[in-house]
N, C-alpha and C positions, 0 to 999 in steps of 0.2 A: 504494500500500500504506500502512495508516493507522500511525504510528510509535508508537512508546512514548510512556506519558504519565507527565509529572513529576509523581506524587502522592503521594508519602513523605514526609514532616516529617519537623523534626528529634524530634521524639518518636516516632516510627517508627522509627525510625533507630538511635537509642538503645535503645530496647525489646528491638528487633532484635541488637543488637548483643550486651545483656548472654543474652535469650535463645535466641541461636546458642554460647551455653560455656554455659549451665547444662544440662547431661543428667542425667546419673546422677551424673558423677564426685565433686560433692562427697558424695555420699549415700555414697561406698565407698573413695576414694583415702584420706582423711586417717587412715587403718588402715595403709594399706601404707606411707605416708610415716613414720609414727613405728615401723615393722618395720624399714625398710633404716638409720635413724638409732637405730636400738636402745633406744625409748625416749625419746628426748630432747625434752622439749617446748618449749625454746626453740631449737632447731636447727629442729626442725620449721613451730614457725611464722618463723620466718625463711626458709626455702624457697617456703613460702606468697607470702611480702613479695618476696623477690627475683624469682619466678617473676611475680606480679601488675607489678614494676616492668619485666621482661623484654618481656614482653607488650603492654605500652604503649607500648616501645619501638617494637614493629612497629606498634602501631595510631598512632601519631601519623606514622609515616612513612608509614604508608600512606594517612593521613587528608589531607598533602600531595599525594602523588600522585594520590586523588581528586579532590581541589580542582581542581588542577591543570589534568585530565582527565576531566571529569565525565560516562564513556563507561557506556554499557549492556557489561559483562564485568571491570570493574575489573581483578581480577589479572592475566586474561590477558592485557589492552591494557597494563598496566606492562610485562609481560616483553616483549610484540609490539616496543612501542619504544625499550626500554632495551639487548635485544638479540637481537631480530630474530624471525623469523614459525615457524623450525623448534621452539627450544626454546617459544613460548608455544604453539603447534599440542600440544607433548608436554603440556604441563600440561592445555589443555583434553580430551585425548584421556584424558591419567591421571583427571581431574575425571569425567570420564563413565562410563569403564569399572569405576576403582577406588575414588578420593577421594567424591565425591558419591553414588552409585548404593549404592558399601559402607557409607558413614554412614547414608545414609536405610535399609538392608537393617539392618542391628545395632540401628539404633535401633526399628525395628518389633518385631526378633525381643527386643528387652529391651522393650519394650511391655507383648508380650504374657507374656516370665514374667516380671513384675511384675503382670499382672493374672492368671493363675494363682494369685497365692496371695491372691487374695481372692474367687476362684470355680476352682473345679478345672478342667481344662481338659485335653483330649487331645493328642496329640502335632497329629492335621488340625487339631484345633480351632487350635491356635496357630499351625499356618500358615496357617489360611484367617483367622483375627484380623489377624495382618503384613499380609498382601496387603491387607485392606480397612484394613487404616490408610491404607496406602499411596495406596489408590484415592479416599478418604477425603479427605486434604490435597493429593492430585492434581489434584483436581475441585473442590475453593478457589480451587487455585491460575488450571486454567485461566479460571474463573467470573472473576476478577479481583483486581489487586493490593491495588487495595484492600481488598478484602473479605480476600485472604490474611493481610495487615498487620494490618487489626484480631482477625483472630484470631490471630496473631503476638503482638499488643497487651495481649490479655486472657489469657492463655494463661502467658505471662512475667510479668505482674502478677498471679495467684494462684500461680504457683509462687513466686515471692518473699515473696509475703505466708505461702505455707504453712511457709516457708524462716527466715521470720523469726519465725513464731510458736512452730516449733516450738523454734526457739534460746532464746527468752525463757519456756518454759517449762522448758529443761533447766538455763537460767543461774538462774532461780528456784527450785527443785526439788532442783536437782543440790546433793550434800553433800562432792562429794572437792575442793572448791577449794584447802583448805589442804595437798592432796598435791602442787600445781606446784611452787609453789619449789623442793622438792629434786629435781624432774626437771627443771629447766630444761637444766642442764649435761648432759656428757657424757662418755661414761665411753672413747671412742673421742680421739685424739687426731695431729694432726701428718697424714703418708702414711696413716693409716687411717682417718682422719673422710674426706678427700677426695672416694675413689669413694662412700663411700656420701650423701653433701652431693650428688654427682652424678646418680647414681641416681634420688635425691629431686628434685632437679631437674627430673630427664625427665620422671618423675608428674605434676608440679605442671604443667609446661609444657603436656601433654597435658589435665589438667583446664582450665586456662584457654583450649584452641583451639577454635575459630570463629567469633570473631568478624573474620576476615578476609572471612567471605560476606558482609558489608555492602556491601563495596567492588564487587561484581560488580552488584548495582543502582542502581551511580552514576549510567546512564542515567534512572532514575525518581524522582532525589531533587528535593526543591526547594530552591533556593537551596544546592548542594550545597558551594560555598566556606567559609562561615558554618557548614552542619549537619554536615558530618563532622569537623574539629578536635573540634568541642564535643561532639558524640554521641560521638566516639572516645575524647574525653577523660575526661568524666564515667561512659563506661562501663568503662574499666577503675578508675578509682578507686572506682566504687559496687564493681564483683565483687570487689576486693581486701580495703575493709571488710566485704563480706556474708561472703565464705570465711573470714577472721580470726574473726570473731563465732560462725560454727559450730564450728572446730574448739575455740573456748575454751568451748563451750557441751556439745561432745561428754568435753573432758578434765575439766568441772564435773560433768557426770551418772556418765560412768563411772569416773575415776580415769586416771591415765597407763600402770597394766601393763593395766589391762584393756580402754581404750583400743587399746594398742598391740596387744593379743590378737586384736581382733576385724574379719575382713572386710567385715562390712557396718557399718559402725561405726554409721550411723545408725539402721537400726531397734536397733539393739543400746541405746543410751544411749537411746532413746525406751520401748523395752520396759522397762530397768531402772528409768526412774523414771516412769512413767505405766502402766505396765501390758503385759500380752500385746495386748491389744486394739490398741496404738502402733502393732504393727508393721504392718498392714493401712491405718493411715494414711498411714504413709513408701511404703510401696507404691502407694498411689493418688498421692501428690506424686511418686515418679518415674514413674508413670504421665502426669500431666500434661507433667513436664517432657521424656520422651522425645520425644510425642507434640508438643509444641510444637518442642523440639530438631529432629526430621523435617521441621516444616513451616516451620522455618527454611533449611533445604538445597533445599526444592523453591522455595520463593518465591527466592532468589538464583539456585544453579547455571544451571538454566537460560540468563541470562542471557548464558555465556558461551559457550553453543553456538551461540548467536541471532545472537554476535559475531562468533563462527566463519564461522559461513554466510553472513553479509554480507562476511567475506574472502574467499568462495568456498574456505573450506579445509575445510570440513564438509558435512551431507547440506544442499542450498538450502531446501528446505522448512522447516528448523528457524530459517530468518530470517523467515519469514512471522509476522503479527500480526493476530491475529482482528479482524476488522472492527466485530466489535460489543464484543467484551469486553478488546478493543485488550491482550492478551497474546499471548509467544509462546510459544500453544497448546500448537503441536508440536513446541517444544523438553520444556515440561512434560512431556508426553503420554511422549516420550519417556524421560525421565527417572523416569518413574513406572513405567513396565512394565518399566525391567532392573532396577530399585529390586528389583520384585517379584521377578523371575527370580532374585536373587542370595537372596534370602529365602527363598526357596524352596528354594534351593542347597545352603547350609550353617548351621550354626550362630552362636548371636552371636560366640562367639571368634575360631571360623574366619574369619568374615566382616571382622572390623575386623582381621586380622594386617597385610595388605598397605597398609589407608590410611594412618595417620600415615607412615609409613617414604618414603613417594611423596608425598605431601603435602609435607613440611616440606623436603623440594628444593625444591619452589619458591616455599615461603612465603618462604624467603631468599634466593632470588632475585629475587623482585618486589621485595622491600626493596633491595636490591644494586643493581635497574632506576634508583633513583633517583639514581646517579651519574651515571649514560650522560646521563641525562632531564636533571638540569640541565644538563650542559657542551651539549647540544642545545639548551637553551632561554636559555642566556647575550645577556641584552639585553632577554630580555621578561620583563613582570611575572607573579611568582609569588603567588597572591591569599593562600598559608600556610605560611609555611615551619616547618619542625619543628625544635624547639628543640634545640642541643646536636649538629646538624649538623658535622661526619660520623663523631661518633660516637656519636650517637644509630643511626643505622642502621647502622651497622659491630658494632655490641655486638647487635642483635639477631641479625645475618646468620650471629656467630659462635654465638650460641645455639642457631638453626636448625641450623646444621653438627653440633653437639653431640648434636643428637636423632637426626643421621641417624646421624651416627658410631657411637651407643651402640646402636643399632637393629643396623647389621652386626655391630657385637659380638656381640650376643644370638643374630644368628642362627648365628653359629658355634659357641655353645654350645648352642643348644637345637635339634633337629630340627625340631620344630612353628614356630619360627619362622624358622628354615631356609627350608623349604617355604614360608614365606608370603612373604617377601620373595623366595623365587624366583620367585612365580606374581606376585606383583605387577612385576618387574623386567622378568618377559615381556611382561607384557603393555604395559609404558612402552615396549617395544621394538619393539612390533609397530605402534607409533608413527610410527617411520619410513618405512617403506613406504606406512602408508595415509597420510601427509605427499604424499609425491610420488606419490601415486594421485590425489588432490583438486589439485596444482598444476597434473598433467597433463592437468587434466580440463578447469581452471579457462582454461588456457592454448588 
């Protein structure tokens, strides 16, 4: 059977990395962040700053652990080894049914209403639009890595450029600059700034995730010692100055109350100072960016089913590797058609309730993996260790905890999120069984 082929550079890597977090979220979050901090635009963009340093906590640790371990499935081989084959089976089982399958489904169905408001569009029309995205970057992906990567490549490189230009037009243009100073502060203080500094948190945290699917194509990097510190490194410091630069560009166009007023904050400050016409441009840039977002989940996830199946703990087919286009097909394949089913399913809300909540278990656990993984590895060389050890990954582990924490919160207060972390919990549950269904099979 022909293996996987090491053909990612570190500028793949990197591309990949910043265009697996760019979707929508900076196009709409920096609205809701200055709503739960009432206002404040220097609390605000320090949530930004904190969140972008949080984040890089996990990626430099995890950029160790790939080094380290330079396997096809990344996160689920941290947890496999750090602690043991039940709970990494559960991530890769959530990553299929919930985590990967609900991101590619949300990111299709905001696809297409984002391309609704620059052509009108039926309620079929915009499911039969989803489904062919899906089928769309499916059929990249199985066609091959590389070819996925460079459209990865290009993909992240005009959303950046459309990201930057539009900044430099609203920091030119835009007139309320002399309205920060007196918003910087805040009018909350002591035990009441807290939860909401926290809140904002969880937003920001959620805008800057996934750039952890890098790690899950360790297997196809090159020189993967040397490209993940440096791709890890350099792409969280590019996303943290690209996000600063927008949100000072969105509170230059519109002012800090109107700012604060608005949900989609970016066609908002683009319509106020360029025109009606803006808003069909922000539309078509989160067009790209979902669109590339999606064909960042099929080009990685997969990976870890592939890893799956060669522990004999998933279907054996989805270890196989096309002989000619040396991918594995039939993990994509798969991953493409429940993509579709769940889009099919339900709406974008409904659809992304249950991923982060089941996600960021084990994004702090894979980080946590690398306690086990040294004291296992004491005496041999480690080609990168991560700065600020053990508490560079202990400060992210606690962050991760923080997101799940605030997630059960939520769901006790809200039914609609209720219901989604329960049909998400199910289904992590149902994990179990088909665990010792595949050991018994395997055995």
């Amino acid at each position: 059977m022909a293996p996987l082929v090491r053909t990612l550079r570190q500028r793949d890597l990197l591309l990949l990395f910043i265009g697996s977090v760019i979707g929508s979220g900076i196009f709409l979050t920096p609205g809701l962040i200055l709503q739960q901090l009432h206002g404040s635009v220097g609390f605000s963009l320090l949530v930004w700053v904190v969140g972008g340093v949080l984040s890089l906590l996990g990626a430099l640790t995890y950029a160790e652990l790939s080094a380290s371990n330079p396997e096809a499935g990344g996160l689920y081989c941290f947890i496999r080894d750090g602690f043991g084959r039940v709970p990494a089976f559960l991530y890769g089982w959530s990553l299929f049914l919930v985590i990967a399958s609900g991101s590619v489904a949300a990111l299709a169905r905001a696809f297409t209403r984002y391309l609704s408001e620059i052509i009108p569009l039926s309620t079929t029309s915009e499911t039969v639009i989803s489904v062919a995205m899906i089928g769309v970057v499916t059929a990249v992906n199985v066609w091959g890595t590389r070819q996925s990567s460079d459209l990865q490549n290009w993909t992240t490189l005009v959303k950046i450029l459309l990201i930057v230009l539009l900044s430099a037009f609203l920091l030119s243009l835009g007139h309320h600059a002399s309205e920060l100073p007196a918003a910087m502060g805040t009018t909350q203080l002591g035990s009441a700034l807290l939860p909401s500094f926290g809140l904002a948190m969880i937003a920001v945290l959620w805008a800057y995730e996934g750039w952890q699917f890098g790690t899950y194509s360790a297997g196809e990097v090159l020189d993967p010692q040397k490209s993940f510190p440096r791709a890890f490194l350099l792409g969280s410091l590019f996303l943290v100055g690209l996000y600063l630069i927008a949100n000072v560009a969105y509170l230059i166009a519109l002012g800090p109350a109107a700012a604060t007023a608005s949900d989609a904050i970016a066609a908002t400050a683009a319509t106020a100072v360029l025109g009606p016409w803006a808003g069909k441009v922000i539309a078509l840039t989160i067009l790209i960016s979902t669109f590339s977002a999606a064909n960042s989940v099929i080009l990685t996830a997969p990976r870890v089913f592939y890893a799956m199946a060669n522990d004999n703990l998933f279907f054996k087919k989805l270890a196989e590797v096309h002989p000619h286009f040396r991918t594995p097909a039939a993990a994509v394949m798969a991953l493409g058609v429940w993509s579709a089913v769940l889009a099919c399913a339900g709406k974008f809300a409904e659809l992304i309730g249950g991923v982060i909540f089941i996600g960021w278990i084990f994004y702090g656990l894979g980080a946590a993996a690398i306690f086990p993984i040294r004291r296992a590895s004491q005496g041999k060389p480690i080609p990168y260790r991560v700065p600020g050890y053990p508490f560079t990954p202990f400060l992210f582990v606690l962050a991760a905890a923080a997101i799940v924490a605030n997630a059960i919160y939520l769901a006790f207060r809200d039914p609609v999120e209720f219901r989604n972390v329960t049909v998400a919990i199910a289904l992590f549950l149902l994990g179990l069984p088909a665990y010792y269904f595949w050991r018994r099979r395997a055995a």
